[in-house]
N, C-alpha and C positions, 0 to 999 in steps of 0.2 A: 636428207636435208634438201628444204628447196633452193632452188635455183637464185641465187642475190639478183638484185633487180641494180640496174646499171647506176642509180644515187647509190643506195650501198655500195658498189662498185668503185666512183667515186670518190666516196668517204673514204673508205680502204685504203686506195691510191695518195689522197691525201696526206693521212693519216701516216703511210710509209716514206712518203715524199720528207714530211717534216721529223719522222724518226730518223732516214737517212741520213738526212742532213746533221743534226744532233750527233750521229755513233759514228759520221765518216766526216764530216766536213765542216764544223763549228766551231775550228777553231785557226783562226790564221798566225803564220807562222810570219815575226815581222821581217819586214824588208823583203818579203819572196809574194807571190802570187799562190803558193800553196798553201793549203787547210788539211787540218789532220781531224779528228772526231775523237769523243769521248773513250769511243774503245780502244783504240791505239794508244790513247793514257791508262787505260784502265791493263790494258796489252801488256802494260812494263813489269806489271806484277808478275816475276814467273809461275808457269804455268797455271794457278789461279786465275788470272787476268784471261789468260787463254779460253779457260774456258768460261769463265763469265762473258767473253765474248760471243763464243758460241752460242751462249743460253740467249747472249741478246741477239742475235741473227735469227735461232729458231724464231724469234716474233715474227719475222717476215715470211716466215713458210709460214705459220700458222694463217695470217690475214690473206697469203694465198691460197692457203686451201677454203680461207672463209669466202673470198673471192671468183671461190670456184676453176681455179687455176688446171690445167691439162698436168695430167703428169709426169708429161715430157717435159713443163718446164718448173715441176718440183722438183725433178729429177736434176735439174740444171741447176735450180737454184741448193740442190745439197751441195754440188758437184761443188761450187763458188764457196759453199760454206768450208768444206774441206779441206778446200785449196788455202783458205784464208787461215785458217786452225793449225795444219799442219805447217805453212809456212809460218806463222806466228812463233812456232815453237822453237825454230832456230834461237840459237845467242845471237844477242845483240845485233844480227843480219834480222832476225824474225820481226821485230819491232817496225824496223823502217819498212819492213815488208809490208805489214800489217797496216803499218797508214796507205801505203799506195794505191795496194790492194782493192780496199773499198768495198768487201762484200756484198753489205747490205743497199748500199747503191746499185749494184749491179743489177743484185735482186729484182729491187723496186723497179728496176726500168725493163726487168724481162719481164714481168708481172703486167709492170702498162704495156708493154709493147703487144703480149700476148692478147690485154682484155680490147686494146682500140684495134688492134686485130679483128676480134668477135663482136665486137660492134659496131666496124666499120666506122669509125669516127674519126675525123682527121682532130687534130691536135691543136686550140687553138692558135690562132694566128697574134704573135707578142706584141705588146702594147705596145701604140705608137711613141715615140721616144721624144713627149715633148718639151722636159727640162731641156734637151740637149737641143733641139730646134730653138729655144729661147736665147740660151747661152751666145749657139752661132752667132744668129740675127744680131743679139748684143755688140760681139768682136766684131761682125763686117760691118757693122754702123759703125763702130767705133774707129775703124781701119778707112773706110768710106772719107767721115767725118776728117781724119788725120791728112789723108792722100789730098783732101778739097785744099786744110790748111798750107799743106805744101806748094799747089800749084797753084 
């Protein structure tokens, strides 16, 4: 198999980025700051669920191996799988496990970490945050404006 060229790379990365999110983290829990994912609902089924989860984590070994991933960290990312499966399978402790958990999150970022390793690529740098520079400027004019009326 040849070697994927760093756009397939990439894609992959991407690709695993937005499955992630979808099987771990797509769904907020209200009033909390936590998110749980599809498979942690899919998880409640017993044992079935379990391994339907599994079957959807193997995706992310497989686009590692498409990815050309070392096998030290296939090795890792079974390791994560297992952990996530066999804790799943508790009662009702298994479940809450299984959202925490995050498998296929974990995965995804051993996977980037491994390939901008082999690329040497730093990670870009997050967009600058300019709703929120808007907002500011708004409130201290606003605050500005207020303190003038005062004095």
């Amino acid at each position: 198999m040849a070697k994927p060229t760093q756009a397939q790379q990439r894609a992959i990365l991407e690709r695993l980025e937005k499955f992630s999110r979808y099987t771990d983290s797509s769904i907020g829990i209200p009033f909390t700051r936590f998110r749980i994912g599809m498979e942690a609902i899919i998880g409640l089924v017993p044992v079935v669920g379990d391994m339907a989860g599994l079957v959807l984590s193997g995706y992310v070994l497989l686009e590692a191996q498409r990815a050309g991933a070392s096998k030290d960290v296939k090795l890792r990312m079974l390791r994560n799988m297992g952990i996530d499966f066999v804790g799943g399978l508790l009662p009702v402790v298994g479940d809450a496990f299984d959202a925490i958990y995050k498998a296929n999150t974990r995965n995804t970022r051993l996977l980037k970490n491994y390939l901008e390793e082999q690329l040497a690529v730093e990670p870009p740098p997050p967009p600058f945050p300019w709703v929120t520079l808007i907002w500011l400027s708004v409130l201290f004019a606003v605050i500005t404006g207020g303190l003038t009326l005062i004095f």
